[in-house]
N, C-alpha and C positions, 0 to 999 in steps of 0.2 A: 022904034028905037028904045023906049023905056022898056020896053016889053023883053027883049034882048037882053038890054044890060041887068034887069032884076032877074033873068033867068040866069045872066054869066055870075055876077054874085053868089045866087044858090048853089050853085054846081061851084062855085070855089069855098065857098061857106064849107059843104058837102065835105068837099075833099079836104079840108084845111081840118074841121075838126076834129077826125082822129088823129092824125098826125100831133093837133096839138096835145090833144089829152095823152098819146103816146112821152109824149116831151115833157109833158106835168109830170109824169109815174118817174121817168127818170131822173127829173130835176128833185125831188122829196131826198133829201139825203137820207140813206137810211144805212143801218150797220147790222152787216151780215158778220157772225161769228163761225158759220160753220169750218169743221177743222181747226180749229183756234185752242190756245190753252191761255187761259189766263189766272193770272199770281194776284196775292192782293191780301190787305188784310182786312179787320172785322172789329167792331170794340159793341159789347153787350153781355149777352150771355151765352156763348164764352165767347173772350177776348183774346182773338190770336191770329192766325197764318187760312187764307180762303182759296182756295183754286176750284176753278172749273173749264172743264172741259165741252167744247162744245159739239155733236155728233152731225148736227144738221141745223135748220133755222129755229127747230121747237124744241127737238130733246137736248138734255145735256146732263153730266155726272155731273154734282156739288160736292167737293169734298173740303170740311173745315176740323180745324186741330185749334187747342188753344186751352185759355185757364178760365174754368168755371168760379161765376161771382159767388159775395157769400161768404158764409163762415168755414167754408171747405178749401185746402187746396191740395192738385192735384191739376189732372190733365186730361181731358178729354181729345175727343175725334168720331168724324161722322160723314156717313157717305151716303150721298140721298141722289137718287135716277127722278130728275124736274122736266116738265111739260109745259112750255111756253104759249098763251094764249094773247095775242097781238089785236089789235084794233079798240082795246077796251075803254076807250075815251072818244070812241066814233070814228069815222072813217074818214080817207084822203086826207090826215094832217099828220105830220111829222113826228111831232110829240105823242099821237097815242100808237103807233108805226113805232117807235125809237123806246115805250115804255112798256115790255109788257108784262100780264102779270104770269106768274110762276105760282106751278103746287106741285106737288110728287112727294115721295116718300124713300127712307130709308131705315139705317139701320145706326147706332151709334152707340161708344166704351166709354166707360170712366172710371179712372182710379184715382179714389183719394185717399190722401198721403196723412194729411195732418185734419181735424175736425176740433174748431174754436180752437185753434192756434197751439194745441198739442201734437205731438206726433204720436199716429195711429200704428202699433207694432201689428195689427191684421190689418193691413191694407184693403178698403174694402174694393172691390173690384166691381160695378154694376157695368150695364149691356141691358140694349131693347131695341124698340122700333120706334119710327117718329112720322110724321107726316109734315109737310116743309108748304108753305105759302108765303109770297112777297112781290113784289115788285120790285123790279130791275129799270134803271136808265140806261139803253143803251147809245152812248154819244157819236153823233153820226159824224164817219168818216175822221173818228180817232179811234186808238185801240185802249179808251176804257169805259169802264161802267161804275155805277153805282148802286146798290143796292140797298131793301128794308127788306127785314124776314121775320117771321113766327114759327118756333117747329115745338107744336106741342110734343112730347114724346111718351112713350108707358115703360117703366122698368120691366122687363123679360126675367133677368137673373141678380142675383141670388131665388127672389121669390118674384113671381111673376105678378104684375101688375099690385106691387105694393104700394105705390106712390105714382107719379105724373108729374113728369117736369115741363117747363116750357123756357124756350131761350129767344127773346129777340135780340136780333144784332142789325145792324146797320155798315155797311162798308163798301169798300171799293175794287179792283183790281186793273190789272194793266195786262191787255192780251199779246201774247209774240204768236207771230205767223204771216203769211203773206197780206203784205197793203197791198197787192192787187186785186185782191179780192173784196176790198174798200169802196165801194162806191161812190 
């Protein structure tokens, strides 16, 4: 008789555990952005207007516009193709599922207007490339996020690789698209 019931046990053990572990992956709330656009803003360097778009779980367009800190102003904008790398605080927990980190690269303008609070009658016009790293919070089963970022960048024009900027920002957005796709 014990012999039976530690064998019915096993065999419900057996069959029970994938089911459960099935049920844990489900239960992990987690937020899929794919097809998604989200708006949002940014305060660092520069402090302005952030969207991105999302193509799939990993890739996504960054694109940010906004007012470069400093003794310059003027207006920049930047468009960077990022690559989502998820589980980077270990695995089966929410939090590193819901954080992950981001690198990719772009391209980005700047025209400024006035330099130490004068107005510049040549506007000077710079353009380059950048490379983009940070970490995103992705908040499960809302449509927003959080984000830190670093994008060192090299001036391309007027003179090629004259200088190196770097801009960290910190921000947020809010995505529109289907909540059904909300987990």
């Amino acid at each position: 008789m014990r012999k039976r019931s530690m064998i019915a046990w096993l065999l419900l053990a057996g069959l029970a555990a994938p089911l459960a572990a099935a049920d844990y992956q489900r239960s992990i709330p987690v937020a899929d952005r794919a097809d998604e656009l989200g708006l949002g803003v940014m305060a660092g360097n520069p402090t302005g207007f952030t969207a991105k778009y999302w193509f799939d779980r990993q890739w996504a367009v960054d694109l940010e516009a906004g007012l470069p800190s400093g003794q310059a102003v003027g207006v920049g904008a930047s468009v960077d193709l990022v690559f989502h790398k998820y589980y980077i605080f270990g695995k089966h927990n929410t939090f590193s599922y819901n954080c992950p980190l981001y690198f990719g690269g772009g391209v980005w303008g700047l025209r400024w207007n006035q330099v130490n609070g004068r107005d510049n009658p040549n506007a000077l016009d710079l353009s380059g490339v950048r490379g983009v790293a940070g970490l995103t919070y992705l908040f499960p089963k809302r449509p927003f996020d959080a984000f830190v970022e670093w994008a060192p960048s090299v001036i391309c024009t007027p003179n090629f690789g004259t200088a190196a900027l770097d801009g960290f920002v910190a921000g947020a957005r809010y995505y529109f698209g289907s909540p059904s796709r909300r987990r």
